[in-house]
NUSE-132870 format. One record per residue (C-alpha): x, y, z; residue number from 0. Coordinates in Angstrom, 3 decimals, padded with zeros to 6 digits. Example, Ala and Ser with C-alpha at 12.3 -4.5 7.8 and 13.67 -1.06 7.14 Angstrom:
2
{r {012.300 -004.500 007.800} 0}
{r {013.670 -001.060 007.140} 1}
END
This chain:
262
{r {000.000 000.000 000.000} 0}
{r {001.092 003.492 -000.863} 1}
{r {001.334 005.681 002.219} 2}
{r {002.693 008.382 000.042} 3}
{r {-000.672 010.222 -000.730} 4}
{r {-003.207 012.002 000.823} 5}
{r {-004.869 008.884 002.262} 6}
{r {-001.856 008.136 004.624} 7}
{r {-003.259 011.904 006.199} 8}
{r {-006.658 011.455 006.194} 9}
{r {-006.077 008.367 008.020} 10}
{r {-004.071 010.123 010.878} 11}
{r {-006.629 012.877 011.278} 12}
{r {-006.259 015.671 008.231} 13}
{r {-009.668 017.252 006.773} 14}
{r {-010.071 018.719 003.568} 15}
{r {-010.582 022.531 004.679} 16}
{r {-010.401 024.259 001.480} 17}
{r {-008.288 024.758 -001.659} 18}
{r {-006.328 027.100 -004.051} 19}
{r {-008.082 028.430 -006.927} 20}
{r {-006.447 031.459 -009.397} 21}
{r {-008.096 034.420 -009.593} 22}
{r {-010.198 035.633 -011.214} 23}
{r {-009.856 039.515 -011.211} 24}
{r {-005.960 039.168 -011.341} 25}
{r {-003.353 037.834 -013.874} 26}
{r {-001.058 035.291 -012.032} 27}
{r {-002.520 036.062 -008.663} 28}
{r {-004.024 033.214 -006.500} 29}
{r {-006.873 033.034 -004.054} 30}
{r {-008.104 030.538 -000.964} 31}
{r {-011.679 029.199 -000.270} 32}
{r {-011.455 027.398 003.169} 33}
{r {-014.494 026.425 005.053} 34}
{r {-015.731 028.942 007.804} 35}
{r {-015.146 026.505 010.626} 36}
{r {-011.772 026.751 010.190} 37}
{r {-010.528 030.005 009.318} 38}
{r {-009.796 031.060 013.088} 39}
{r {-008.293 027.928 013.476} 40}
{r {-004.395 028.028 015.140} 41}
{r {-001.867 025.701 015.973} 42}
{r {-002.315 022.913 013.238} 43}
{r {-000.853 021.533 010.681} 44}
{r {-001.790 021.714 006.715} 45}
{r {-000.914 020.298 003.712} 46}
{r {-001.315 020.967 000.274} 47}
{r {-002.665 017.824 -002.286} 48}
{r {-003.408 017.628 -005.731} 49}
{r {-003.939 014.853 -007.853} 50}
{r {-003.540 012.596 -004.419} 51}
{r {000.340 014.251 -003.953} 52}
{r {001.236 016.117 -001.609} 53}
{r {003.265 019.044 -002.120} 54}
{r {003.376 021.039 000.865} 55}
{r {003.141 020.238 004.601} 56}
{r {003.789 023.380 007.330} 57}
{r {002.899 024.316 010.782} 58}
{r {001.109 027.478 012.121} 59}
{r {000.893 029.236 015.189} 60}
{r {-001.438 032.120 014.054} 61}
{r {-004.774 031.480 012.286} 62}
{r {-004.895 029.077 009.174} 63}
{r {-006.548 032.547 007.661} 64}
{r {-003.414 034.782 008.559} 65}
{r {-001.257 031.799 007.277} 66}
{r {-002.951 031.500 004.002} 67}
{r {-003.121 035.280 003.455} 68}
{r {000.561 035.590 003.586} 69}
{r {001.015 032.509 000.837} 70}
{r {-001.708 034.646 -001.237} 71}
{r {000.104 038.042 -001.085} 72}
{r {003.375 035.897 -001.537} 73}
{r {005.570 039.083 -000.334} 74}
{r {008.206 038.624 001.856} 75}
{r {008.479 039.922 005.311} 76}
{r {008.886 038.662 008.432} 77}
{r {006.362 035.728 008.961} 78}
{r {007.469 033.931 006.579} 79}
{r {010.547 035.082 005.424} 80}
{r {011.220 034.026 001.155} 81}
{r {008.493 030.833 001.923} 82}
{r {005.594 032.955 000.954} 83}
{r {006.775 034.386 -002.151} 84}
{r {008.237 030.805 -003.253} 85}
{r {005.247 028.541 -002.352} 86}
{r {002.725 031.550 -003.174} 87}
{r {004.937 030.992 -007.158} 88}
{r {004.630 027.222 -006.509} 89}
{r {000.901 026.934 -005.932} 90}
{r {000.361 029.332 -008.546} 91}
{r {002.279 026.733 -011.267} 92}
{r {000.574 023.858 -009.993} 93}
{r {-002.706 025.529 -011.360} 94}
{r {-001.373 025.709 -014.586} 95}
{r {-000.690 021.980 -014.426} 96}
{r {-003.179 020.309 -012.135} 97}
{r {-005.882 022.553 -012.061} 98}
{r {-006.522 022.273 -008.410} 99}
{r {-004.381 022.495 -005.157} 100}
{r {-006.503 021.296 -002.064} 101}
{r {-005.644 022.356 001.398} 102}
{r {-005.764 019.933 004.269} 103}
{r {-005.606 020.726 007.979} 104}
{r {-005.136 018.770 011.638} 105}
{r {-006.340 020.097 013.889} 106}
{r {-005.144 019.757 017.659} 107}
{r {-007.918 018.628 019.465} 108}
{r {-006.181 016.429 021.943} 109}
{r {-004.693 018.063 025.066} 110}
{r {-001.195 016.447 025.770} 111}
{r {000.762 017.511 028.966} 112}
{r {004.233 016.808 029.668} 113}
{r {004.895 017.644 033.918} 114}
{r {002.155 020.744 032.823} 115}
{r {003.715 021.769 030.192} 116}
{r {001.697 021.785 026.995} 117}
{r {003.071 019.694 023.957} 118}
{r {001.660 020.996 019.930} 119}
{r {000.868 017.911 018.494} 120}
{r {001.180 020.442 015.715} 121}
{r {004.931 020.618 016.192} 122}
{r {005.729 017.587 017.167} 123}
{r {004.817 015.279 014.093} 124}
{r {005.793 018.004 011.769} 125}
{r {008.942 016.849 010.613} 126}
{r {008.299 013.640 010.874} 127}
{r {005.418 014.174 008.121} 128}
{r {008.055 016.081 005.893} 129}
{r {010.423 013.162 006.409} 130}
{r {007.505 010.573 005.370} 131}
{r {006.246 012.480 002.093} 132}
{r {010.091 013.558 001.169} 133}
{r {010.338 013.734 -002.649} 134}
{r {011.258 015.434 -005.498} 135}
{r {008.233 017.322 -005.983} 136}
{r {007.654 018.204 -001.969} 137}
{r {008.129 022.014 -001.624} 138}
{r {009.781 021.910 001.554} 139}
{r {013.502 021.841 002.107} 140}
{r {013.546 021.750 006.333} 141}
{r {013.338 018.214 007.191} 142}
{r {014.122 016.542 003.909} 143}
{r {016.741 014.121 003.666} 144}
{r {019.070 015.827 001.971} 145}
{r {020.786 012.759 -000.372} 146}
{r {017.386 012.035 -001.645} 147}
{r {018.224 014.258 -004.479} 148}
{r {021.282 013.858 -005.668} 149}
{r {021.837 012.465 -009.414} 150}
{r {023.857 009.466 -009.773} 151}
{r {027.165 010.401 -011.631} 152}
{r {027.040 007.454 -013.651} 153}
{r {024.024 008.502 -016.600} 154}
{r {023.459 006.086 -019.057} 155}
{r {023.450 007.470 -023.053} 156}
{r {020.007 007.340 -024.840} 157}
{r {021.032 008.304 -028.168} 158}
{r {024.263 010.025 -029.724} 159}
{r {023.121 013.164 -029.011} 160}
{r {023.545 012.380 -025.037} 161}
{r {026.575 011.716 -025.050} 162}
{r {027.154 015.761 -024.687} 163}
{r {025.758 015.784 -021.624} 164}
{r {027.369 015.355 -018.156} 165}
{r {026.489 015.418 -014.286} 166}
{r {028.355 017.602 -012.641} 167}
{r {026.732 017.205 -008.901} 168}
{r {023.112 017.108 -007.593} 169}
{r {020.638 018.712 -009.586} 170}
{r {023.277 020.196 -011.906} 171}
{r {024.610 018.898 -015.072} 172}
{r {026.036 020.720 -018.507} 173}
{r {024.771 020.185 -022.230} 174}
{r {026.557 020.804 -025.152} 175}
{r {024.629 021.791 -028.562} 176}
{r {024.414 019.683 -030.970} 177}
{r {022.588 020.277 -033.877} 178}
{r {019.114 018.517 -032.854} 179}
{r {019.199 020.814 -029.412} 180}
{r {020.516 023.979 -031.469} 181}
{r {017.997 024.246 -034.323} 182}
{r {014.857 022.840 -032.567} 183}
{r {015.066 024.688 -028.920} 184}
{r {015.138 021.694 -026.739} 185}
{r {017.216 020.793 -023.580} 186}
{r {017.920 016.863 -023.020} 187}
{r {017.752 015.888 -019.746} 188}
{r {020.084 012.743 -018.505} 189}
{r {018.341 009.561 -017.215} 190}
{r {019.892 009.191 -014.049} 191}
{r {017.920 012.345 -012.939} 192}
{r {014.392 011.136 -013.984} 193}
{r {013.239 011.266 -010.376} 194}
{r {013.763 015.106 -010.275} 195}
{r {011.560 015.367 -013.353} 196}
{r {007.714 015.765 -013.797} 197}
{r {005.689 012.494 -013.803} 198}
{r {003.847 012.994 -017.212} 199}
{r {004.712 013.790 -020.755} 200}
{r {003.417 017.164 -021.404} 201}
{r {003.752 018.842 -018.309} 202}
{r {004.445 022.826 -018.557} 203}
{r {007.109 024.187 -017.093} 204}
{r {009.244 026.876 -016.785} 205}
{r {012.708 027.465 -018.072} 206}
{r {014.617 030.718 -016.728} 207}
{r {017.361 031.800 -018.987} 208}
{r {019.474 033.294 -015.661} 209}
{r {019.900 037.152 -016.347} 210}
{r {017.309 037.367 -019.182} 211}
{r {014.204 036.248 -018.879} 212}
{r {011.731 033.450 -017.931} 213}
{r {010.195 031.467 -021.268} 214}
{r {007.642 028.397 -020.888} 215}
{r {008.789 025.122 -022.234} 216}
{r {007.414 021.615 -022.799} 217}
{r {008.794 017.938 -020.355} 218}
{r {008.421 015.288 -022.871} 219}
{r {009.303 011.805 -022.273} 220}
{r {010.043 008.620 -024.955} 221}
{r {011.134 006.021 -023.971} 222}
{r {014.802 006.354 -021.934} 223}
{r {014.436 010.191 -024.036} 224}
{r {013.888 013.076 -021.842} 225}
{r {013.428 016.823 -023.013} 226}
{r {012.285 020.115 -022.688} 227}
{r {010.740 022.025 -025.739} 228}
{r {011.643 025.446 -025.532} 229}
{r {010.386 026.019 -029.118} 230}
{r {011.058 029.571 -030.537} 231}
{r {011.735 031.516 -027.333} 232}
{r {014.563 029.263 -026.984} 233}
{r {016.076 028.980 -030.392} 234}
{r {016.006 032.940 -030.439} 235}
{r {018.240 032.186 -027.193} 236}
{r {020.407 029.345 -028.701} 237}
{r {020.824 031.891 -031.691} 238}
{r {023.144 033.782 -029.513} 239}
{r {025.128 031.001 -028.599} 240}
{r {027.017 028.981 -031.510} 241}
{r {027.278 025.335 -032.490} 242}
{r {029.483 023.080 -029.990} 243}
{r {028.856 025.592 -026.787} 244}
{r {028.097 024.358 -023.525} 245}
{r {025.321 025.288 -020.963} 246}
{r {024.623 024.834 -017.403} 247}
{r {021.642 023.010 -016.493} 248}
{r {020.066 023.427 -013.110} 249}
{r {016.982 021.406 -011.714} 250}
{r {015.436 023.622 -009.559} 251}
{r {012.136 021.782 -009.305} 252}
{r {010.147 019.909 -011.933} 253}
{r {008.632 022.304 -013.282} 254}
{r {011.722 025.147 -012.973} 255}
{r {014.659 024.723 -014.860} 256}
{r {017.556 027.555 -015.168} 257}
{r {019.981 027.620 -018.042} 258}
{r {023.480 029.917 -018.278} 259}
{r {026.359 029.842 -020.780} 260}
{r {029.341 028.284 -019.422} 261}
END
């Protein structure tokens, strides 16, 4: 049995509060619906679920309202120091792929007293949780194993093409342009890092040229074939470059990829 998805939660205790929806008088701007019960709510912990995955799990001491509020505005101050601004960017992709992003909450309803000291159940099965669900497409980065990421440095060669490419460490690896990648826009990806990757042909991400701009792209998958269609945006780029180059290739999730001259 999987106890990877959001069954293994709603076993333990979570209830589906509420979810993330885009909206609908902004342009990439998101917006909550969460049930009135449990807006006031404090001192629980949520998670965010699509598609049975779970993306997200945190913690909050102030009201699930207050907590959500500073993922919508996504600005960065001192609540949540950079997390709002990257999960508010996160949630706001996974609409463009999923559709959806459900929020789940547990509550603490049991009282637990250590010598009279109050214990969060909150805060004490929040890493654990984190630990559990670790994977490449979990937002979090306190708590996860850190070697669950890393690439092997071994990759194994597709087609003649891939033998350009090689790992340097982690979620880094360089590509050099051939004439398939050069003239068509695309960035192959080595098999060894397949885990890092999104789970199904066709998925849209995003591909940030570092120092010029952001440009959507296209995860395809064949076979042991892995690649990212930047199409025109990223010929234009390639256009700049010449034959035989080399770029840097950083995973930064699965559906953000950054790319630099070396």
């Amino acid at each position: 049995m999987n106890t990877k998805t959001i069954n293994h939660l709603i076993k333990i205790g979570f209830e589906l509060a509420g979810k993330w929806i885009k909206s609908t008088e902004k342009v990439n701007r998101i917006e909550f619906e969460i049930q009135k019960k449990y807006l006031e709510q404090s001192d629980l912990l949520y998670a965010f679920e699509s598609n049975d995955n779970i993306y997200y799990i945190g913690k909050t001491d102030i009201t699930l309202k207050e907590r959500m509020n500073n993922y919508k505005a996504g600005k960065i101050d001192g609540t949540g120091g950079k997390t709002n601004k990257v999960v508010h960017e996160k949630i706001l992709k996974l609409l463009d792929v999923e559709g959806f992003v459900n929020i789940y909450v547990l509550l603490n309803k049991l009282e637990y007293n250590y010598y009279g000291h109050k214990i969060s159940l909150a805060s004490g099965i929040e890493m654990s949780l984190i630990s559990h669900f670790d994977s490449d497409i979990l937002w979090n980065e306190r708590g996860k194993k850190k070697n669950n990421v890393k690439i092997k440095q071994e990759i194994k060669i597709s087609d003649k093409e891939n033998k350009n490419i090689s790992t340097e460490n982690s979620n880094l690896f360089e590509m050099k342009l051939g004439k398939e990648y050069y003239y068509k826009g695309i960035i192959s990806l080595p098999v060894s890092c397949k885990d890092l990757l999104p789970k199904v042909s066709g998925t849209q991400v995003d591909i940030e040229i570092v120092g010029v701009k952001i440009i959507p792209g296209t995860y395809t998958e064949s076979g042991e074939t892995r690649k990212i269609n930047g199409k025109v945006e990223l010929i234009n780029w390639y256009n700049n470059l010449v034959l035989g180059d080399k770029i840097k290739i950083e995973i930064v999730s699965s559906l953000y990829y950054k790319i630099t001259k070396i």
